[in-house]
C-alpha positions, 0 to 999 in steps of 0.5 A, spaced: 160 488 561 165 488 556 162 488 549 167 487 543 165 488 536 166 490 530 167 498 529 161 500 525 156 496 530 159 499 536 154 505 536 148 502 535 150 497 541 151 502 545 144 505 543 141 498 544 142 497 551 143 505 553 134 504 551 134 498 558 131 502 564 136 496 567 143 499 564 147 505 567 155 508 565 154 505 557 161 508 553 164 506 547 172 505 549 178 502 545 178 506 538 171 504 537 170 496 538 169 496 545 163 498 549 162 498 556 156 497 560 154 497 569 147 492 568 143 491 574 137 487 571 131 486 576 131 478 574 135 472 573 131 472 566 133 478 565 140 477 565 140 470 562 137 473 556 142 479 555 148 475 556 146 468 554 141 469 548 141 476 545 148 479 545 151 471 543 146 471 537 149 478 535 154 476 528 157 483 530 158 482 537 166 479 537 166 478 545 162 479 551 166 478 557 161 480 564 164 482 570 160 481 579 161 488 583 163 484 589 165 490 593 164 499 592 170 502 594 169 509 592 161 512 588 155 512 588 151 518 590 155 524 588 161 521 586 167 524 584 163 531 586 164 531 593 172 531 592 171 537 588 168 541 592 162 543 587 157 543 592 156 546 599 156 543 606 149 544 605 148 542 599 152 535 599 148 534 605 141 535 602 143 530 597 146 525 602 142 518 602 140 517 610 145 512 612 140 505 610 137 500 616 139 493 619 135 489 616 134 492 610 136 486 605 131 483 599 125 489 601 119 486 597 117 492 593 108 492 591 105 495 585 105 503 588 112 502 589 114 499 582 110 506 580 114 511 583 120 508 581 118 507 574 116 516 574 123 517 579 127 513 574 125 517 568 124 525 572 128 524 578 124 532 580 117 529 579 112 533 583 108 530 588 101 530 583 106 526 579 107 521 583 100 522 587 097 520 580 101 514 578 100 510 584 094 513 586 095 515 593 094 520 598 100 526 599 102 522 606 102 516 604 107 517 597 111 522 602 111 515 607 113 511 602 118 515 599 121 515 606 121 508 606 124 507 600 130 512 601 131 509 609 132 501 605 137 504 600 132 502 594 131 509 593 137 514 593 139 521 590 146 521 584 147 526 581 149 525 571 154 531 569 159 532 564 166 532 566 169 537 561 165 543 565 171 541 570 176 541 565 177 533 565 177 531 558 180 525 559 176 519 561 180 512 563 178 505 565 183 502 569 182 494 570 188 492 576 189 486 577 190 486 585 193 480 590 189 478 593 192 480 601 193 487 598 185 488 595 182 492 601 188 496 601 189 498 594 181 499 593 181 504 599 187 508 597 184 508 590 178 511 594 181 518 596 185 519 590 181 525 586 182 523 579 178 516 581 169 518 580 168 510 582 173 503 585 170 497 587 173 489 586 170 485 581 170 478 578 174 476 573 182 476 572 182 484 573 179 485 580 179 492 581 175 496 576 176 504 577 173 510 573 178 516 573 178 523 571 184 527 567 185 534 565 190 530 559 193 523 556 199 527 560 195 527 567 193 520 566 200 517 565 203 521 570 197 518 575 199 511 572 206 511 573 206 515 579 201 513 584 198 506 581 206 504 580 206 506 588 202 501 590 204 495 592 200 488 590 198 492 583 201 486 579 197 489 572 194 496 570 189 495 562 187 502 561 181 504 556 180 511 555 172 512 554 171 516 547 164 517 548 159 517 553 153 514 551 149 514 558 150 515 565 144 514 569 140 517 564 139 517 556 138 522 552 138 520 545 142 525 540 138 529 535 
């Protein structure tokens, strides 16, 4: 979602929907009048309520614009991480998800599984007696579970960092507008760059949204210009830089 708003609401909306265990990748953009928002709500209801009641009632709330993920290119689990080399081999391939199964599409979670995500979400390190009490089952059966949530890609490991500690201290949001014919190859160069953490085609009159780091506003231009201007079927290219970052996978609020 793209949230336009007047500058003295744009904290506070960030925080609002940072709080939703459904929103992830919150930051406020565009000088203070824009917030950016990944939602992945569980319901229909969920969703609806958001976009069509809530963030339309708000007088401080300019715009919302709300784009469909269609198709990944680049992200996920580790990210822009393992094009860095700050992991070992072993340990990227710890935290690699298990290649998920044929046939995995709309699992039916129960309450113990509702249980276990709800305790992951908030400590992603939650001790086996944590997650035993939470459900109420026996040490193999939440290892089994655990196992089946992780092989059905429901459940998968990632990783929240800060991007200044890799001397990025330039966060872009590009939205390209991508012939159609060229959409699977841009997106596919777009995913061996090593300034793009995330890539993938979306609805709206961009279909391509990408999250890139930079070490200077002068990198960026020159990734701009150099390799974005290289690839043919990239009609458009909207830069955002993120000022703040207010929520990646989790939320810490300041004190």
């Amino acid at each position: 979602m793209r949230l336009g708003c007047t500058p003295d609401t744009a904290e506070q909306l960030a925080s609002a929907l940072a709080r939703r265990p459904d929103t992830a990748h919150i930051s406020v953009t565009s000088g203070g009048t824009e917030v950016m928002c990944a939602m992945k709500p569980r319901t229909r209801q969920a969703r609806d309520e958001l976009l069509l009641d809530r963030l339309q009632r708000s007088p401080r709330v300019t715009s919302v614009s709300a784009h469909c993920l269609l198709h990944r290119f680049y992200g996920g689990p580790l990210g822009w991480l393992s094009k860095i080399n700050a992991l070992s081999p072993g340990e990227r391939a710890a935290l690699t998800p298990p290649p998920v199964g044929p046939g995995t599409d709309g699992v039916v979670l129960d309450a113990a599984d509702e249980a276990l995500l709800a305790v992951l979400a908030r400590d992603g390190r939650a001790p086996l007696t944590e997650l035993q009490a939470s459900t109420g089952l026996s040490e193999s059966a939440v290892r089994r579970r655990l196992d089946r949530l992780r092989s059905t890609g429901v459940l998968y490991l990632t990783v929240q960092f800060d991007n200044e500690h890799f001397g990025n201290d330039v966060v872009a949001m590009l939205w390209l507008t991508v012939a159609p014919a060229a959409l699977a190859e841009v997106g596919r160069a777009l995913a061996s760059h090593g300034e793009v953490s995330f890539a993938a085609a979306t609805t709206g009159r961009a279909n391509i949204v990408a999250a890139t780091l930079h070490p200077s506003t002068g990198d960026l231009y020159t990734y701009l210009s150099d390799t974005i201007g290289a690839l043919e079927g990239v009609r458009s290219a909207e830069t955002t830089l993120t000022l703040r970052q207010v929520k990646q996978l989790a939320y810490e609020p300041a004190r």
